[in-house]
C-alpha positions, -999 to 999 in steps of 0.1 A, spaced: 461 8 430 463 10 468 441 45 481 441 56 516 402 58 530 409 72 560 413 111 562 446 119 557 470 132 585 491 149 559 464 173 547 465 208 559 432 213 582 415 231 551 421 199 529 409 179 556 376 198 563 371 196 525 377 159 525 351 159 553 325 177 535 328 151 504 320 125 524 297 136 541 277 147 511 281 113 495 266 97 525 235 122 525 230 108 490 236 75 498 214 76 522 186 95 504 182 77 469 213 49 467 239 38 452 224 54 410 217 88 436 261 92 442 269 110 410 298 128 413 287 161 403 262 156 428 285 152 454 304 181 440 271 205 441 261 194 481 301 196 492 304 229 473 335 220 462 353 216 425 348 185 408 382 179 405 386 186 436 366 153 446 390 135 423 421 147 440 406 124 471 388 101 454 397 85 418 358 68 417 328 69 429 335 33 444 361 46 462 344 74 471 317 51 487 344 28 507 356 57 523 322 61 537 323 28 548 354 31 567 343 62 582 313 49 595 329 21 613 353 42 623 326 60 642 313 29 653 345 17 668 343 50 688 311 46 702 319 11 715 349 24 730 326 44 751 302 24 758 315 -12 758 295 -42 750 269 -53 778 260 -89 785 266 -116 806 284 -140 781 307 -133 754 282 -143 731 258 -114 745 286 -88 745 293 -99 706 257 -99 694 257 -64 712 282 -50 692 270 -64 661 237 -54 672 246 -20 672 263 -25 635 233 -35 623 206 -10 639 225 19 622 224 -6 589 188 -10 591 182 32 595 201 38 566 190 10 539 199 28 503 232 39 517 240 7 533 232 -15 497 251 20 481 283 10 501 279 -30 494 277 -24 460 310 -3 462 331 -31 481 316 -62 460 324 -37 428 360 -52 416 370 -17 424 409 -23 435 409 1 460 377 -21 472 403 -51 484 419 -26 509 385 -14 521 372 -49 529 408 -56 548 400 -25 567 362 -32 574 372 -68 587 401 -56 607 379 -32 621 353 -52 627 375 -76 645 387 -48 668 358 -38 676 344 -72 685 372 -81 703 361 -59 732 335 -87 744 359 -112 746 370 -116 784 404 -103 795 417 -139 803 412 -151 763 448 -157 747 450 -127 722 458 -146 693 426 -169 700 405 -136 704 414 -119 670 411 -152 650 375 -156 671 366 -119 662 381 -125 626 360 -150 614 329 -135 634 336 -103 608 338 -122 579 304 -137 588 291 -102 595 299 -96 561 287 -123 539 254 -119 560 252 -80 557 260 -93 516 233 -116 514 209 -92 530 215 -64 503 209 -92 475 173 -94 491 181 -125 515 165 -120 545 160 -90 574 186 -77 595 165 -99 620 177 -129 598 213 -111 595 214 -116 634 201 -149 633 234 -159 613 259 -142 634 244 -154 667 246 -186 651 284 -185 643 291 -164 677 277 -196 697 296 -220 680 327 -192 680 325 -180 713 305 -199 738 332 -214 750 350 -186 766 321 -180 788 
């Protein structure tokens, strides 16, 4: 079953800000007690919204959960539009981005393992997410690649850097490592990646 994460253009602006509100409350609980801390009901109560209303939106928890992934990258993406990488390599403009990635990862531990859980779940809906998160990723890191790279170079470069991203951020939420040892990994696969565009 294929679910949209992203807030829905077609919803009236009520909808929308109800949408919003779900979310938003699943992240606070996230954030405060984990993955076992997203109950629906839960969700329900902070939202103030029906149960079933939730379930219009989102058919699981998991679901649910990757749409709080999405939206936080999607936030992400927006911040590094407005304030693009720094560095004076590519390598330095990457590990800036994923920097960032992983700061916000490191203030928000629960929620972070919370939304891991979700994508690594078998949930179907979970396959779309990761497309999207990778994708995302990949657009977003593509930003420190110089303007001369040939684009189809760049996004395969920016591709595999995000699925590294993710297997680290994945091994990290099993208990291997620090973020500190999450950066050590993609630094490691950015040199090899991307040192050679400068």
């Amino acid at each position: 079953m294929s679910v949209d994460l992203r807030a829905q253009p077609t919803l009236t602006r009520s909808q929308l800000a109800r949408r919003a509100r779900v979310v938003r409350a699943a992240q606070e609980l996230g954030a405060e007690g984990g993955y076992d801390a997203v109950q629906m009901r839960d969700v329900a109560a902070r939202a103030d919204v029906a149960l079933g209303t939730i379930y219009r939106y989102f058919p699981s928890k998991d679901v649910l959960l990757l749409a709080v992934m999405v939206q936080w990258l999607g936030e992400l993406e927006q911040r590094v539009m407005e304030r693009p990488p720094r560095g004076a390599t590519t390598v330095d403009r990457i590990m800036d981005v994923l920097e960032r990635a992983l700061r916000s990862m490191d203030r928000e531990p629960l929620l972070t393992r919370a939304v891991i859980a979700a994508m690594t779940s078998g949930e179907p809906a979970s396959v779309d997410a990761i497309g999207e998160v990778t994708e995302t990723m990949a657009r977003i890191m593509r930003s420190a690649f110089p303007a001369d790279v040939d684009a189809t170079v760049e996004a395969s470069a920016a591709k595999v850097l995000g699925h590294v991203w993710w297997s680290a951020t994945i091994s990290w939420a099993n208990g291997m490592g620090d973020m500190g040892w999450v950066a050590g990994e993609i630094r490691e696969a950015a040199e090899l990646i991307a040192d050679r565009f400068g």
